[in-house]
C-alpha positions as CSV (number, residue, x, y, z in Angstrom):
1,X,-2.9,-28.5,19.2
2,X,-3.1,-25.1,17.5
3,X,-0.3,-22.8,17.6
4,X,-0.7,-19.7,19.4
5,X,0.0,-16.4,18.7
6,X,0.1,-13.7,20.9
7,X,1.5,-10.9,18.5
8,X,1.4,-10.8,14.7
9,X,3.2,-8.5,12.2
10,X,1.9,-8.4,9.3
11,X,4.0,-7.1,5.8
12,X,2.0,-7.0,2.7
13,X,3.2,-7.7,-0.2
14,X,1.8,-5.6,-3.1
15,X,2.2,-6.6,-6.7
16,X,3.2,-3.7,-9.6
17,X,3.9,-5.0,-13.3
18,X,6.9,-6.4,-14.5
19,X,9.2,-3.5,-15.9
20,X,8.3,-0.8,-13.4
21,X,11.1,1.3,-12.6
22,X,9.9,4.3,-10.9
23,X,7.9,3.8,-7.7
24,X,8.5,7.0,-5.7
25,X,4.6,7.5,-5.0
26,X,5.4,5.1,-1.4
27,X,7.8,7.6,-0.2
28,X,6.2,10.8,-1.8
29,X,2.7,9.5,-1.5
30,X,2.7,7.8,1.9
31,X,5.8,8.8,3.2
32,X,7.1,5.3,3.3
33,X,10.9,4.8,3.9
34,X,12.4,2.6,1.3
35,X,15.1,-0.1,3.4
36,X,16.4,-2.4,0.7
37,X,15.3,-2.9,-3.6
38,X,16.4,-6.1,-5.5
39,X,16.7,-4.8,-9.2
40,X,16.4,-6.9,-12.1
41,X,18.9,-6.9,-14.7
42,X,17.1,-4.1,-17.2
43,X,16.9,-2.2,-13.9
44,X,13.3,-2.5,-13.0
45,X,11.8,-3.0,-9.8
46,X,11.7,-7.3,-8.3
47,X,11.3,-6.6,-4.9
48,X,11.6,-3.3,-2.8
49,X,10.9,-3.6,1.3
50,X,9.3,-0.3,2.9
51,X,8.6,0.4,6.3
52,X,5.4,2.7,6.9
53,X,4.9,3.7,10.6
54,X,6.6,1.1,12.0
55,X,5.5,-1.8,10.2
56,X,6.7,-3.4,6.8
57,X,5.4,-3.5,3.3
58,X,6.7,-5.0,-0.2
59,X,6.1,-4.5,-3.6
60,X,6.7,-7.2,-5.9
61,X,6.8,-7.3,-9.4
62,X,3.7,-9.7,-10.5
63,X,4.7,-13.1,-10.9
64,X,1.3,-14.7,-13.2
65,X,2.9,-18.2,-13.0
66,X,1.8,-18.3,-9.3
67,X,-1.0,-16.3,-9.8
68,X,0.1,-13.2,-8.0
69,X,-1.2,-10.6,-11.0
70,X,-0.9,-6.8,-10.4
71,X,-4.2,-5.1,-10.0
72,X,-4.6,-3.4,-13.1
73,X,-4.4,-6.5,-15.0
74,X,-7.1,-7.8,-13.3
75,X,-8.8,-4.9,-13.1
76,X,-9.7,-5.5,-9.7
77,X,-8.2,-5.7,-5.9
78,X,-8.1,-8.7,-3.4
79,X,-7.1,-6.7,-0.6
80,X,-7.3,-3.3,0.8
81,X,-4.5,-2.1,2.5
82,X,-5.6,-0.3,5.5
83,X,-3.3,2.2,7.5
84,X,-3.9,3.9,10.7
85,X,-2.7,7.5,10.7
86,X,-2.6,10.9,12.8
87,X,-4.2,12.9,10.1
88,X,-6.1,11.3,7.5
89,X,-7.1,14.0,5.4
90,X,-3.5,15.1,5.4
91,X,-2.2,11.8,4.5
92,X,-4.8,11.6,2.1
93,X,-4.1,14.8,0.4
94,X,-0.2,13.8,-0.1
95,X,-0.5,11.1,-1.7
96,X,-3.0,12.7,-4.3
97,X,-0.6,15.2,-4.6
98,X,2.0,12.7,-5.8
99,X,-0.4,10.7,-8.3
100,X,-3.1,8.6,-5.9
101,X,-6.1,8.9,-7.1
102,X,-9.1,9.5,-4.8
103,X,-11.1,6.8,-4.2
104,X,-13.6,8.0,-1.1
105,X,-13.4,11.2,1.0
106,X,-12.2,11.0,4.4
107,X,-15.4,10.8,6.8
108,X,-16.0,10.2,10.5
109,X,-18.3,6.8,10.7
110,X,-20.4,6.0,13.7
111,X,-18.2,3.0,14.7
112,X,-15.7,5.6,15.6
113,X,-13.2,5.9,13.0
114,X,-12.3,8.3,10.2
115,X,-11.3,6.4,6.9
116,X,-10.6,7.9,3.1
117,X,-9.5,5.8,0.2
118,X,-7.1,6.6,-2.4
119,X,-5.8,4.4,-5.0
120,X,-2.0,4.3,-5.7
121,X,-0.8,4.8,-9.3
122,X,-0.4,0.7,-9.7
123,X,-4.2,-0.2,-8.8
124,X,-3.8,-0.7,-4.9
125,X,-6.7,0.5,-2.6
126,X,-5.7,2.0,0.5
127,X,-7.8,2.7,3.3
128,X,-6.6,5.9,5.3
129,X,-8.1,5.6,8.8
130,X,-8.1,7.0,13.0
131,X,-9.8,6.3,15.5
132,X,-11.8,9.6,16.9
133,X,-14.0,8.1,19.8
């Protein structure tokens, strides 16, 4: 018999290059708050644990011998990171501000939502979204 699940909480985990050090955009860009960062040796960044609105995010420094590759080296994304906000464009300007780079303008869709993308300064699509009914 399948397990069920009545409630899932879901924390991405995002992976940046080895030897990262600085990765302020999450708290500058997305306002993020940082909880806990594990440190390698030289100082860069293994693991840091954010919390974004409630809900829980990592970054990870890649790790290519279980295939878990930052997006710029593939030049590519597997996942878009979507995040549901008060004020999109506001959200959206931010993190520009403090190095995304703008991927889509922020528009109201006919499915009742208003979504912008931005991509963070390691390769990560986010998609910055409200419900408007």
């Amino acid at each position: 018999m399948p397990i069920s699940i009545t409630k899932a909480d879901f924390a991405p985990q995002l992976f940046i290059p080895s030897g990262v050090r600085n990765v302020d955009f999450y708290v500058d860009g997305l306002g993020a708050t940082e909880l806990r960062r594990f440190s390698n040796d030289d100082g860069s960044v293994h693991v840091v644990e954010y919390a974004l609105g409630g809900s829980l995010f990592h970054l990870h420094e890649e790790k290519p011998s279980d295939g878990h590759y930052d997006p710029v080296a593939t030049n590519g994304v597997t996942a878009l990171v979507g995040v549901f906000v008060d004020d999109v464009d506001g959200l959206m300007n931010q993190a520009i501000k403090a190095g995304a780079t703008l991927v889509k303008e922020a528009q109201d869709y006919e499915y009742g939502y208003r979504q912008g993308e931005i991509k963070d300064p390691f390769g990560h699509i986010w998609l910055i979204e409200k419900k408007i009914d």
